[in-house]
C-alpha positions in Angstrom: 0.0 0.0 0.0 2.9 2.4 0.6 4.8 1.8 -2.4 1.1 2.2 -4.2 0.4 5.5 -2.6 3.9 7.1 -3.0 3.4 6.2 -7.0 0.4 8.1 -6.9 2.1 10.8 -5.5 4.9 11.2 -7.5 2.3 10.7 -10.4 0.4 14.1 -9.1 -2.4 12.9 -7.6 -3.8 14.5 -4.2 -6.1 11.5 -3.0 -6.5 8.1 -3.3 -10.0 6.8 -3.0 -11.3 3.0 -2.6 -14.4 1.1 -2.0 -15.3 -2.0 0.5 -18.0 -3.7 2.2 -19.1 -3.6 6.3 -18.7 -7.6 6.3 -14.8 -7.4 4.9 -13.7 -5.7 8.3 -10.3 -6.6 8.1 -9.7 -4.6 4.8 -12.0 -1.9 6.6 -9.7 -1.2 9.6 -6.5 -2.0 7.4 -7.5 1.2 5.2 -8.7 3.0 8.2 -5.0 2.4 10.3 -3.4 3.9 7.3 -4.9 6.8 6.9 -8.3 6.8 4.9 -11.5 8.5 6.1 -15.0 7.2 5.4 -16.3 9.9 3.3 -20.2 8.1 1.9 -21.7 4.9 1.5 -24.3 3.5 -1.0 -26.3 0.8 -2.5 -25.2 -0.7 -5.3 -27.4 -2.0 -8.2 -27.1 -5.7 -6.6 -28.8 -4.4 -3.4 -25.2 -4.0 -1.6 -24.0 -1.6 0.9 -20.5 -0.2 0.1 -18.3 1.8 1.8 -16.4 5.2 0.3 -12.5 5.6 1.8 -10.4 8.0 1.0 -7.2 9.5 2.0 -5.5 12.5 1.3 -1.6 12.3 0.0 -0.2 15.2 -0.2 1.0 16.6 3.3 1.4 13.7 4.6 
């Protein structure tokens, strides 16, 4: 995930945004303890709730 974000960085990007579920908690906290803020959820067109993260990059 580091090596990910610093490419995105050095690529000029500000953020980096993904999506996840409630019932994959592991990947939930994981993104959570480095960083990313829960910024929306929604349903899906399958019915599904999803979960927005997204963490800022630069000043950092």
């Amino acid at each position: 995930m580091e090596m990910q974000h610093q490419w995105i960085k050095e690529n000029g990007y500000s953020y980096v945004q993904t999506k996840t579920m409630n019932k994959w908690r592991s990947m939930l906290i994981l993104n959570i303890k480095n960083g990313f803020d829960v910024i929306d959820t929604y349903i899906d067109k399958k019915g599904l709730q999803k979960i927005v993260l997204e963490k800022r990059l630069i000043n950092e």
